[in-house]
VOPA-350590 format. One line per 10 residues: for each residue x, y, z of N, C-alpha, C. Coordinates in Angstrom, 2 decimals, padded with zeros to 5 digits. Layout:
// VOPA-350590
X Y Z X Y Z X Y Z | ...
// end
This chain:
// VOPA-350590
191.62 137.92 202.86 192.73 137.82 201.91 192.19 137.51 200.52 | 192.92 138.39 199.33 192.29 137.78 198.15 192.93 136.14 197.69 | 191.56 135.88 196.84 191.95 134.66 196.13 192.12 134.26 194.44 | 191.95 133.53 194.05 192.71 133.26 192.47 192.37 134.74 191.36 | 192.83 134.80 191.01 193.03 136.13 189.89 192.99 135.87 188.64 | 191.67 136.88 188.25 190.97 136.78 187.36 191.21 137.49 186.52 | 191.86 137.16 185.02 192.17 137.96 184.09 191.66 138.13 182.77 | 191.69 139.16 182.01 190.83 139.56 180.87 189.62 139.62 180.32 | 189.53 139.37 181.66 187.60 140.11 181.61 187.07 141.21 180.53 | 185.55 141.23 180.29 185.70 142.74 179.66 185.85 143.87 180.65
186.15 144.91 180.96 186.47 145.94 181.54 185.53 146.54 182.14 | 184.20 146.13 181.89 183.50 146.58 182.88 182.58 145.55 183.33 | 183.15 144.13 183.88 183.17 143.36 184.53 183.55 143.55 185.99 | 182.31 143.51 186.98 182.82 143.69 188.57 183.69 142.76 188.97 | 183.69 141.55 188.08 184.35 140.70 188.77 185.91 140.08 188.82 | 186.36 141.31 187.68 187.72 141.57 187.65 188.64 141.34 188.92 | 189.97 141.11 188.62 190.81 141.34 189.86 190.69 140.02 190.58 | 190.69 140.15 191.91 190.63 139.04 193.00 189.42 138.51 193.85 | 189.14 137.57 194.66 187.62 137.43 194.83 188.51 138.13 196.52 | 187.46 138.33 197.11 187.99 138.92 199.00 187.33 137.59 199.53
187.66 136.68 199.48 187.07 135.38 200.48 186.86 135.94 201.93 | 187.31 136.53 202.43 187.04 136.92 204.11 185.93 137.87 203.65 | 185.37 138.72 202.58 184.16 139.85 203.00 183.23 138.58 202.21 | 183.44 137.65 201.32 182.49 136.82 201.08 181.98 135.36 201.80 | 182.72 135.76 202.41 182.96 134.52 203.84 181.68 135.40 205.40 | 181.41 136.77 205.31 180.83 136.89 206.17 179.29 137.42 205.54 | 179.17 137.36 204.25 177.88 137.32 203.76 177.33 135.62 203.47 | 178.26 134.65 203.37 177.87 133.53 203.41 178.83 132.56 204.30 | 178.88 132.14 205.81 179.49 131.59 206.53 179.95 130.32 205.99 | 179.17 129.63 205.16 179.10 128.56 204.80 180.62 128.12 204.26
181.00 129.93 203.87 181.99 129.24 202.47 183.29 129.26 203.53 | 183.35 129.69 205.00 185.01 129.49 205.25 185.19 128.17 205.75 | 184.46 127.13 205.77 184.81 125.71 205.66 185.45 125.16 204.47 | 185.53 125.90 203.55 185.93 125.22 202.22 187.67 126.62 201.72 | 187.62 127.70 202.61 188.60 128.37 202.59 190.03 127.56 203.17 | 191.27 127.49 202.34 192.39 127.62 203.32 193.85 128.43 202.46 | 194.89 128.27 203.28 195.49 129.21 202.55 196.98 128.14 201.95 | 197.15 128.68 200.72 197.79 127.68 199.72 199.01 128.00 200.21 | 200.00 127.04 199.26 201.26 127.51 199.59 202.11 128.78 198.90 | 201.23 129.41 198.19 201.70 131.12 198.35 201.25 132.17 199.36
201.17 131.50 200.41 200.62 132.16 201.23 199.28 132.87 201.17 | 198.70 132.40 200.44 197.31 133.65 199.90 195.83 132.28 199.75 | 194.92 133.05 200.63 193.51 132.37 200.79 192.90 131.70 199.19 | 192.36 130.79 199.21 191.53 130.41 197.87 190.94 129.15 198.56 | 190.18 128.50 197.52 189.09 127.18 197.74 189.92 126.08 196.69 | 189.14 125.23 197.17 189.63 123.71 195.83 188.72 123.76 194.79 | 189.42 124.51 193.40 188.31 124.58 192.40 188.14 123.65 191.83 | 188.47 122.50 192.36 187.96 120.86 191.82 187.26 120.00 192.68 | 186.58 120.78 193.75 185.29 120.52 194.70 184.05 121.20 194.40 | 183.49 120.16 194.07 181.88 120.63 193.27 181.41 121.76 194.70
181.34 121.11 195.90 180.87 121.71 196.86 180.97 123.16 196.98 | 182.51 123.26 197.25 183.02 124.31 197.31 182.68 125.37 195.96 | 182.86 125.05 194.98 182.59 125.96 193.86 181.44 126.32 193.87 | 180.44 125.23 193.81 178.74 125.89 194.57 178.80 126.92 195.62 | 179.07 126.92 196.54 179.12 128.04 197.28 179.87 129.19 197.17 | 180.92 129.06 196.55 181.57 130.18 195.70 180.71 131.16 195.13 | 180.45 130.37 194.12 179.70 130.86 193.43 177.96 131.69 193.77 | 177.61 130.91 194.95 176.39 130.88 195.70 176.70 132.80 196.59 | 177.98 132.85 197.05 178.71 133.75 197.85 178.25 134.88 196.58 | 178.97 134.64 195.73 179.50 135.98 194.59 177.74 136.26 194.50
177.08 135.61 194.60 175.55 136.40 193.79 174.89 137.24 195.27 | 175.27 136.34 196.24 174.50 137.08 197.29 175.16 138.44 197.47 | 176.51 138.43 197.54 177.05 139.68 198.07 177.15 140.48 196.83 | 177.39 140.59 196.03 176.89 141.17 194.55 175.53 141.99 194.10 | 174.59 140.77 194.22 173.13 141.12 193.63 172.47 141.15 195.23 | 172.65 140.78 196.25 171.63 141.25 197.09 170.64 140.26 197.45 | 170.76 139.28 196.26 169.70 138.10 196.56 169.48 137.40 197.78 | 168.16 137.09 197.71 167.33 136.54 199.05 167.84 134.73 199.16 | 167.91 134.41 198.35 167.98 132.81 198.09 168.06 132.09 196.57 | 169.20 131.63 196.57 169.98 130.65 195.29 170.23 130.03 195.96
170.25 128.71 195.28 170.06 127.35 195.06 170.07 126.30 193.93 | 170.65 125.08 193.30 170.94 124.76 192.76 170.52 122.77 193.30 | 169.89 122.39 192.25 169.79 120.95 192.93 170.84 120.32 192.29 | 171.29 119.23 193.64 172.40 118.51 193.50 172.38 117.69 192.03 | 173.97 117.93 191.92 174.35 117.38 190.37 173.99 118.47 188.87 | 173.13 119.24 188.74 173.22 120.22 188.16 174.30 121.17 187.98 | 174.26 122.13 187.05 175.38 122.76 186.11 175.51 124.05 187.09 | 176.36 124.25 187.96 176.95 125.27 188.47 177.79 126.66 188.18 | 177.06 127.89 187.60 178.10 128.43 186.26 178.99 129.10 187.17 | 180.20 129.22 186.75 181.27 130.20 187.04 180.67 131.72 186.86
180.57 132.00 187.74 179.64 133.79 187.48 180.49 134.79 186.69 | 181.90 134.83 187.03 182.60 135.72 186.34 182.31 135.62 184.60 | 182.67 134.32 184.23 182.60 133.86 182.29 181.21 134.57 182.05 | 180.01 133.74 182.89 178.51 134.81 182.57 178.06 135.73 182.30 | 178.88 136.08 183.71 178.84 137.70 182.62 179.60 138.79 182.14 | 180.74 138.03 182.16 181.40 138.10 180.49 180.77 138.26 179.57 | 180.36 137.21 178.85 179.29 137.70 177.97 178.32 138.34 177.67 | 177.70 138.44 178.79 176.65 139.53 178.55 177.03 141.16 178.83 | 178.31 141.42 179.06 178.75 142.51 179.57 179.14 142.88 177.51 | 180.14 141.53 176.76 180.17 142.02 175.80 178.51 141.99 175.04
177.94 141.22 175.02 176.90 141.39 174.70 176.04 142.99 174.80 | 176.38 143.42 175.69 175.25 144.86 176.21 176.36 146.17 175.08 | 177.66 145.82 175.44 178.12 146.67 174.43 178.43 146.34 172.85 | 177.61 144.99 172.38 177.78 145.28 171.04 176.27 145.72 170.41 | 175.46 145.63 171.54 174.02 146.02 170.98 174.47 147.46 171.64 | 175.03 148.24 171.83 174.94 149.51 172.36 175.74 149.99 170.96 | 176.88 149.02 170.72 177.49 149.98 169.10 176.38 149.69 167.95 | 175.64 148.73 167.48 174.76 148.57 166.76 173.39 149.66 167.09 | 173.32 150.16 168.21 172.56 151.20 168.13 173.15 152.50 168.19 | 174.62 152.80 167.69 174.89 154.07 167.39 175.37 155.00 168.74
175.61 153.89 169.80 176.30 154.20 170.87 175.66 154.67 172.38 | 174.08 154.53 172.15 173.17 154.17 172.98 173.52 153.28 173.81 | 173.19 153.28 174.90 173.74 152.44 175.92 172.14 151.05 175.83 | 172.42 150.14 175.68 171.53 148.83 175.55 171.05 148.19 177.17 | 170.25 149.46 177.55 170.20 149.17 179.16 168.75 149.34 179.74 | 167.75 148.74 180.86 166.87 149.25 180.84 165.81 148.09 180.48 | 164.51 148.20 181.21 163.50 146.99 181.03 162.86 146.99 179.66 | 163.46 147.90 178.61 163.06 147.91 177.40 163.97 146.79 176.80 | 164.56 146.67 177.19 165.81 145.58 176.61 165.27 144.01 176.69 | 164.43 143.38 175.86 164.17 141.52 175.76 164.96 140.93 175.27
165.44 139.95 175.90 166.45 139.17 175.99 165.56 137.87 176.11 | 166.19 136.75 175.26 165.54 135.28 175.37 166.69 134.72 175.45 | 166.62 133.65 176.66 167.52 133.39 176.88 167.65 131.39 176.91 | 168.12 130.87 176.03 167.64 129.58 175.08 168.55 128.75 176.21 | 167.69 128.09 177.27 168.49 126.75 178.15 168.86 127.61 179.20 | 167.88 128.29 180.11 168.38 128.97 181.41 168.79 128.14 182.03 | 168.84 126.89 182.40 169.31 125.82 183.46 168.58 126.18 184.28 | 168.81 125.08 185.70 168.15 124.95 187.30 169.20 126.42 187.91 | 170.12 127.00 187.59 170.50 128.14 188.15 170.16 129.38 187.96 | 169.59 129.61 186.51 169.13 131.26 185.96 169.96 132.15 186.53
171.19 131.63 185.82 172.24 132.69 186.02 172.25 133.87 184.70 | 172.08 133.78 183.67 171.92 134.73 182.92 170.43 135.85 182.73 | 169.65 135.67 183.10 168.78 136.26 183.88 168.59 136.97 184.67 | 169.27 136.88 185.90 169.95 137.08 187.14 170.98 138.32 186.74 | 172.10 137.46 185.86 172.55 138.83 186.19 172.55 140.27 184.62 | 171.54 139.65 183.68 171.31 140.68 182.83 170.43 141.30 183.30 | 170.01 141.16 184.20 168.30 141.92 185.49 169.02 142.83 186.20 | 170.05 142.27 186.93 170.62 143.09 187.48 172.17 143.91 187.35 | 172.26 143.59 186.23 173.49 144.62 185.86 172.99 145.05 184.89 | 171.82 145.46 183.72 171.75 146.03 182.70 170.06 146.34 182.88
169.51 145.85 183.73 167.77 146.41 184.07 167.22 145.26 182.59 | 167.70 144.21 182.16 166.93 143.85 180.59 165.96 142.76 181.28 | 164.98 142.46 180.38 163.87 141.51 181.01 163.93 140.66 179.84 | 164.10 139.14 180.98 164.31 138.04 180.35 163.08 136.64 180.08 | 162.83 136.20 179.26 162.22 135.13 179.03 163.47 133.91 179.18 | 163.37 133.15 179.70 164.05 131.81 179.71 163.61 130.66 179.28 | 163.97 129.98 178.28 163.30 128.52 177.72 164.44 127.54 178.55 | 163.74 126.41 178.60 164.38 125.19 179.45 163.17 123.51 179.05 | 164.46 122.39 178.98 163.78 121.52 178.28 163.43 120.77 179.24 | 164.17 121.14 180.64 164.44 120.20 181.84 163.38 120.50 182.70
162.25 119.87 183.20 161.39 120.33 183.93 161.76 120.76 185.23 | 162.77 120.09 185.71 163.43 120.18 187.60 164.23 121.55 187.09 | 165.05 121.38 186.32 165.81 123.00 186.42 164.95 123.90 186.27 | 163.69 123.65 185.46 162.84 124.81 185.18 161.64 125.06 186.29 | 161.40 124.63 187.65 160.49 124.35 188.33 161.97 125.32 189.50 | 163.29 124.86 189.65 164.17 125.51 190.05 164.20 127.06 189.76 | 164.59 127.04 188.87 164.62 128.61 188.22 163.53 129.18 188.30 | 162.24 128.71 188.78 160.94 129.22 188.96 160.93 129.74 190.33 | 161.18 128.84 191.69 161.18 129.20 192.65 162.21 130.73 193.20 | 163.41 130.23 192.35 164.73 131.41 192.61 164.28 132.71 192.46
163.17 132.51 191.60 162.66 134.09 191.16 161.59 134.36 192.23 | 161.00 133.29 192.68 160.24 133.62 192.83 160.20 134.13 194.51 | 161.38 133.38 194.99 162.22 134.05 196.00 162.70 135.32 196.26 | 162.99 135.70 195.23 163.58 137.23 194.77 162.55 138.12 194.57 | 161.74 138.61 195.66 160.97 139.66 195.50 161.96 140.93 193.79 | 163.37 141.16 193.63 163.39 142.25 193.20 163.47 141.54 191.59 | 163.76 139.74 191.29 163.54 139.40 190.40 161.81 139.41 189.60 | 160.62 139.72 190.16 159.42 139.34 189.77 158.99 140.13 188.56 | 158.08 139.49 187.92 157.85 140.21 186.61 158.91 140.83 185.77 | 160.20 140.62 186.09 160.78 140.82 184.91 161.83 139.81 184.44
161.66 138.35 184.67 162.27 137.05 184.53 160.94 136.20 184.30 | 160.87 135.72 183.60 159.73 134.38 183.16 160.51 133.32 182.55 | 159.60 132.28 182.54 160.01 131.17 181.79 158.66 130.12 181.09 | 159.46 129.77 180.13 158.94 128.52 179.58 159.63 127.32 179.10 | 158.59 126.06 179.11 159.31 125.16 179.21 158.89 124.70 177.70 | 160.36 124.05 176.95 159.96 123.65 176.08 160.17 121.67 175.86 | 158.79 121.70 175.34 158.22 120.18 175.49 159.22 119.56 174.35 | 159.65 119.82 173.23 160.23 119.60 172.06 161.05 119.63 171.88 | 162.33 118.44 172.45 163.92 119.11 172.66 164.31 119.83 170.81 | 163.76 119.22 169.91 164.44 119.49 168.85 163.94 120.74 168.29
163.42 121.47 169.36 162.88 122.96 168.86 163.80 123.69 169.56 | 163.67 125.20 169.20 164.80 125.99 169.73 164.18 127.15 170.06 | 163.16 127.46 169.40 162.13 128.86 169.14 160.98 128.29 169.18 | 160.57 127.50 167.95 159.14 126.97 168.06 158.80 126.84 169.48 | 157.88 127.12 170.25 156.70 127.18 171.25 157.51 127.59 172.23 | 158.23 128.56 171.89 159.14 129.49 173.21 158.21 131.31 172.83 | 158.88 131.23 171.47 158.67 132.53 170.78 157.18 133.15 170.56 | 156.34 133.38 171.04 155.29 133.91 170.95 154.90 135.19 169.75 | 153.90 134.68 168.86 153.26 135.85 167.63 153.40 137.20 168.19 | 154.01 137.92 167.56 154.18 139.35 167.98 155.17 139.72 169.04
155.75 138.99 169.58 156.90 139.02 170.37 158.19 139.41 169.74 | 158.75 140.64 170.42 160.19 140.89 169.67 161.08 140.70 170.60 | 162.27 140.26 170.14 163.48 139.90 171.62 164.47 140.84 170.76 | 165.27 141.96 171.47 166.66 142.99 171.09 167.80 141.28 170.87 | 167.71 140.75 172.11 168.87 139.64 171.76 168.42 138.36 172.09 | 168.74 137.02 171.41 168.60 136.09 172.01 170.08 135.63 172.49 | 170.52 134.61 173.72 171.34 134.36 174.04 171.73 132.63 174.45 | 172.57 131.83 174.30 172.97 130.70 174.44 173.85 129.83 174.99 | 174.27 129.40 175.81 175.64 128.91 176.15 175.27 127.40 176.34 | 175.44 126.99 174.65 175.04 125.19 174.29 175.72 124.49 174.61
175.21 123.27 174.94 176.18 121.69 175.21 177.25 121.71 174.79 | 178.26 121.96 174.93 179.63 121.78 174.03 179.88 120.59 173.87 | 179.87 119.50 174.41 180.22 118.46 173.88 179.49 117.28 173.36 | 180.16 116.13 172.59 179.39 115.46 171.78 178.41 114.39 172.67 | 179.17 113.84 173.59 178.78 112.98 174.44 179.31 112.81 176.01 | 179.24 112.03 176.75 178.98 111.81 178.44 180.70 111.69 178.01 | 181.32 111.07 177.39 182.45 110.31 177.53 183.64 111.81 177.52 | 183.33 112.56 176.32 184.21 114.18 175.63 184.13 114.67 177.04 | 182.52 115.08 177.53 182.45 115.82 178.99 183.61 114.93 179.65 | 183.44 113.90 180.01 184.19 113.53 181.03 186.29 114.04 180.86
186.59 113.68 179.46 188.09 114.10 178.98 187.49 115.40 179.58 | 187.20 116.55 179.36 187.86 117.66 179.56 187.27 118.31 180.73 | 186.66 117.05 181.67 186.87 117.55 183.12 188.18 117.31 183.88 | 188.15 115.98 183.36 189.70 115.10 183.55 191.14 116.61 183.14 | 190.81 116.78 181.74 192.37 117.92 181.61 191.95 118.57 182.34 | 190.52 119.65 183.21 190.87 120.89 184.37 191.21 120.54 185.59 | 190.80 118.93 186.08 191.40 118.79 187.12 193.03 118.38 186.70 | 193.37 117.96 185.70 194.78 117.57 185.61 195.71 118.98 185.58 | 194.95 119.67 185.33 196.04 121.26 185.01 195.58 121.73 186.54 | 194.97 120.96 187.25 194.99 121.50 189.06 195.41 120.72 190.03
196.31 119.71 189.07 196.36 118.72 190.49 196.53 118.07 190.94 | 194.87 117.73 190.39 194.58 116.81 191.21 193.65 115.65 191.22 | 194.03 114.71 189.45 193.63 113.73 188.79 194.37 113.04 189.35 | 193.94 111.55 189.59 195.13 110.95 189.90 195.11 109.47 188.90 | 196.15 108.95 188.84 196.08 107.56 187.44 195.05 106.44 187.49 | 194.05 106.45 186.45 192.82 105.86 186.80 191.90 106.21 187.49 | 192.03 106.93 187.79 190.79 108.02 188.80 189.57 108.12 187.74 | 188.59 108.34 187.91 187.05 108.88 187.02 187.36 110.01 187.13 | 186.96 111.24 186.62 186.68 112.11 186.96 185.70 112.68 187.48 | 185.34 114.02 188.53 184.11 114.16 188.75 184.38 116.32 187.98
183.09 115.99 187.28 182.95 117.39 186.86 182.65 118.37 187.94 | 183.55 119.08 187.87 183.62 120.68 189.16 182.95 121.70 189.47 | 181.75 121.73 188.42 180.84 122.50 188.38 179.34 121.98 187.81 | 179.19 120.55 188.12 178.03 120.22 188.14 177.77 119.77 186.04 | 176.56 119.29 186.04 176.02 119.04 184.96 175.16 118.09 184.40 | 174.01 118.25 184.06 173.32 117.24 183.61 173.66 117.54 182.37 | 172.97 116.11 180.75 173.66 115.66 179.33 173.14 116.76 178.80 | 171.74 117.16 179.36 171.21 118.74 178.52 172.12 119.82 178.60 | 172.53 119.94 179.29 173.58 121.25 180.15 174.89 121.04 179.62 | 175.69 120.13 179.35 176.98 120.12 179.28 177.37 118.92 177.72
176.27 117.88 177.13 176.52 117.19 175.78 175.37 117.03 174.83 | 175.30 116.81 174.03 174.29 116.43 173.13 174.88 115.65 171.53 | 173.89 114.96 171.38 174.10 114.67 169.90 174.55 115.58 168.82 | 176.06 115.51 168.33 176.79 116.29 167.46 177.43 117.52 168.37 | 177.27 117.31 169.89 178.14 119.16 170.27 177.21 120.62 170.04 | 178.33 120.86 170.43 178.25 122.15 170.26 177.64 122.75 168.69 | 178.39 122.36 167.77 178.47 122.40 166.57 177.27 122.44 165.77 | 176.52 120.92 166.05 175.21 120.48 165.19 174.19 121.59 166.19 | 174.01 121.72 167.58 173.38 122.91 168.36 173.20 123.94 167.55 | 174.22 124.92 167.50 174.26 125.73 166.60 174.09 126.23 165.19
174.12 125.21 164.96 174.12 124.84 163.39 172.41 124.86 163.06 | 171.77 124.05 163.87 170.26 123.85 163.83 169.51 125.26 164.74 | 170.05 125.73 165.39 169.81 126.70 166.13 170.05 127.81 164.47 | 170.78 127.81 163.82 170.93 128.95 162.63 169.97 128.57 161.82 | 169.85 127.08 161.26 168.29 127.04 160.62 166.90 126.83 161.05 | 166.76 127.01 162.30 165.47 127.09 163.07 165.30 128.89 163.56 | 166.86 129.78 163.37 166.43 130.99 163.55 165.84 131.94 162.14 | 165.99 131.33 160.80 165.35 132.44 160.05 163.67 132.22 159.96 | 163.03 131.48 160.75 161.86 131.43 161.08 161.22 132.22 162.09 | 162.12 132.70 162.56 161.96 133.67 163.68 162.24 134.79 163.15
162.64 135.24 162.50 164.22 136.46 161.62 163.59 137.68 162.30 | 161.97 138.04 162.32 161.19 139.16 162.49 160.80 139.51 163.92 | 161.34 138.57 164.51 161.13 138.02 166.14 162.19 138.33 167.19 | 163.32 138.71 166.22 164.96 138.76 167.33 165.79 139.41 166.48 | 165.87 140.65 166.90 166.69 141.59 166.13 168.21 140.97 166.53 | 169.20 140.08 167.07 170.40 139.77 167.17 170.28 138.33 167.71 | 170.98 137.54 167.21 170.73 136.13 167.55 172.34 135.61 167.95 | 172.75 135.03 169.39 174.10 135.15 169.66 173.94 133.87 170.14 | 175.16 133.37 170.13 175.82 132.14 170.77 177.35 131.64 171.32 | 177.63 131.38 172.19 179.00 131.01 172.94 179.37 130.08 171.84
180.42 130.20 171.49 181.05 128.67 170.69 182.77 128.39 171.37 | 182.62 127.36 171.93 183.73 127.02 172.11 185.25 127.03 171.64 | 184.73 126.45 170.31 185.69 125.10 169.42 185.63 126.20 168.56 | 187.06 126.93 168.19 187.41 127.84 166.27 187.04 126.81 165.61 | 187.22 125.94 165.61 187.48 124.76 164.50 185.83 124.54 163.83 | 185.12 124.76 164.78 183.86 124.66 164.13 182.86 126.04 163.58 | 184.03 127.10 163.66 183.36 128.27 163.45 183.36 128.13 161.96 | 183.99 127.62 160.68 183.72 127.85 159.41 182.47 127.27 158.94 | 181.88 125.88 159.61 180.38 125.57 159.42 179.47 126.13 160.47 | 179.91 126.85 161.01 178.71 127.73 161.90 178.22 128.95 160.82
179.13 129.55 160.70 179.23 130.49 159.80 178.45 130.19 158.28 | 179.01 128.97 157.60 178.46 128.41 156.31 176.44 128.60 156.81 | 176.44 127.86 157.96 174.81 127.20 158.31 174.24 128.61 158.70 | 174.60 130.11 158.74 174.23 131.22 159.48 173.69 131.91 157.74 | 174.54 131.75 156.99 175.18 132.28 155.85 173.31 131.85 154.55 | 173.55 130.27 154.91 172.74 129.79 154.17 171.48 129.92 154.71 | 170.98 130.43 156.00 169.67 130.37 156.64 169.77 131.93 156.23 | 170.24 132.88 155.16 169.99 133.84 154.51 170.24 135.14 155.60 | 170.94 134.81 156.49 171.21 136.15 157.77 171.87 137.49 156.92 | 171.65 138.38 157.18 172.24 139.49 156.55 173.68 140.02 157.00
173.78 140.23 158.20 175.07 140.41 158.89 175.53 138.89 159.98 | 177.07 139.00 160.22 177.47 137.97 160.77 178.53 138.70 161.80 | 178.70 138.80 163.15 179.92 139.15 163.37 179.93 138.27 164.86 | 181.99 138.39 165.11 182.15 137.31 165.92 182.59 138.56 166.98 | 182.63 138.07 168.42 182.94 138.66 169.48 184.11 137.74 170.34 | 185.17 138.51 169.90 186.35 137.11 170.69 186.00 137.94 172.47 | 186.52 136.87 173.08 186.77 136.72 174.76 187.53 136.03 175.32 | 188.54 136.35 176.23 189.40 135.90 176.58 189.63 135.96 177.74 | 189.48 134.85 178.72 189.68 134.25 180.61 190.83 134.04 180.70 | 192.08 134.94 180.77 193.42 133.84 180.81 193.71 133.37 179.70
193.99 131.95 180.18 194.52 131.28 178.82 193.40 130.88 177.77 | 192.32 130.54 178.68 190.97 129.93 177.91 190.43 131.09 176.83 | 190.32 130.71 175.45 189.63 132.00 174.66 188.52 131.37 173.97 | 187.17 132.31 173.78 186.30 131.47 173.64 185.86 132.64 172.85 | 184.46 132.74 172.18 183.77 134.03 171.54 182.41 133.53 171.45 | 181.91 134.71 171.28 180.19 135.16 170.93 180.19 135.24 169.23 | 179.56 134.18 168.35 178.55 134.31 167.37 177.33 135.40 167.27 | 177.26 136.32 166.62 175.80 136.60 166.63 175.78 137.25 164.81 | 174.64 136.88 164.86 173.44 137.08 163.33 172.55 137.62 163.33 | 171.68 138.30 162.28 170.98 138.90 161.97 170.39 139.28 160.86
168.75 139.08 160.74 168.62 139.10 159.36 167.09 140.62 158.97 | 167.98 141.60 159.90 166.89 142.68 159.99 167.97 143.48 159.57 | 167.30 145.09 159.14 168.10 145.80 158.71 169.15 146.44 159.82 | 170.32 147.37 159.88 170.53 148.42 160.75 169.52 149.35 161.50 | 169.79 149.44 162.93 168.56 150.25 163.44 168.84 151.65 162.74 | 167.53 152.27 162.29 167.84 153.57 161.95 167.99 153.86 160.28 | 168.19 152.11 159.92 167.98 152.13 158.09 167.00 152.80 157.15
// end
């Protein structure tokens, strides 16, 4: 039976429509312990059980991509696969209109991908829905020793997923980016929030719009997260912001430089800090899950291909 329904994806997102819990229930047994059927009569999971959403999610990659073994260590950032690649689905078609309608597909395609986490979900699935080969930076040694094995599990992931770890949280490029190295895109999906306390409010409102907060309760976040993964000093905001003046040092290094931003409200100093690190073009990529609307930043301070 299908379960929760997934709307406004980009359009050529597989993961449109409904999930089939019974055909993803017999590629991973695990998950019909956490299946039951609501009171619309129709199958789904408790998307405010870390457990359960791990394996959800664990389900969608195996029966999808084919993979040998994912894994995620406990308490880590669990991504929703559908939003993932979302973005990179718009991502592949705005580097396909910037090249004049070329399709942006293929192991010619480098992609750096800034904070893969212990899951290397964007990796994963720009490997395998677009053939692009990814470098991954990570500040976290356990997620990055994680994301090492996953690949390394994946006979069909090898040699075209790497990683490095970066020693220097306050670098972004420095000792990721290698002399003579060109990346088509770099990609991001930063801490959004300011601190442990913000994370915690707006785990609190998704379980309250499910449920199943109750008065004085803590909250527990539903999809995992360590402070690298989900807060940092200043948000989302100051991330990005320093991420725009640590990228025109690179400018010759990454023909498109993109980022998830949450918060509109902080798009007029994203923009200002993109503007003043001397980028040549600026354009935004809205996206929309339902009610949740979020967009892709990306910059650039190289000419048009073909100039």
């Amino acid at each position: 039976m299908p379960a929760q329904q997934k709307s406004s994806l980009h359009p050529n997102n597989r993961f449109n429509g409904r999930y089939d819990l019974e055909k993803l229930s017999e590629v991973l047994p695990e998950l019909k312990t956490f299946v039951f059927t609501n009171q619309y009569d129709s199958q789904t999971i408790d998307f405010a059980d870390p457990k359960a959403v791990k394996v959800l999610n664990k389900a969608l990659l195996l029966q999808n991509y084919d993979l040998k073994y994912w894994d995620i260590p406990e308490g880590y950032l669990c991504p929703p696969i559908p939003g993932r690649a979302d973005y990179l689905f718009h991502v592949e078609e705005f580097l396909s209109k910037k090249r004049g309608g070329r399709e942006a597909k293929g192991a010619l395609v480098n992609c750096l991908d800034i904070g893969t986490g212990a899951s290397c979900i964007y990796p994963i699935l720009g490997n395998q829905e677009f053939g692009w080969t990814f470098v991954g930076s990570e500040v976290d040694p356990k997620a990055f020793a994680n994301a090492e094995k996953i690949v390394a599990e994946n006979p069909k992931l090898k040699d075209k997923i790497n990683f490095r770890l970066q020693y220097k949280k306050t670098d972004i490029f420095k000792g990721i980016v290698k002399k003579h190295e060109f990346y088509d895109v770099s990609i991001c999906n930063p801490p959004f929030h300011k601190s442990a306390e913000e994370a915690e409010k707006g785990s609190a409102r998704k379980l309250k719009n499910l449920n199943r907060l109750k008065k004085g309760e803590k909250p527990t976040l539903n999809f995992g997260g360590k402070s690298n993964e989900l807060w940092c000093e200043g948000g989302e905001l100051k991330f990005i912001t320093n991420m725009a003046v640590q990228s025109k040092y690179h400018s010759h290094s990454v023909r498109w430089f993109t980022s998830l931003v949450s918060k509109s409200d902080n798009l007029k100093r994203i923009y200002e800090a993109i503007k003043q690190a001397g980028a040549k073009e600026i354009e935004t990529i809205e996206m929309n899950h339902g009610n949740k609307k979020s967009r892709i930043v990306a910059w650039t301070f190289l000419p048009p291909v073909g100039s």
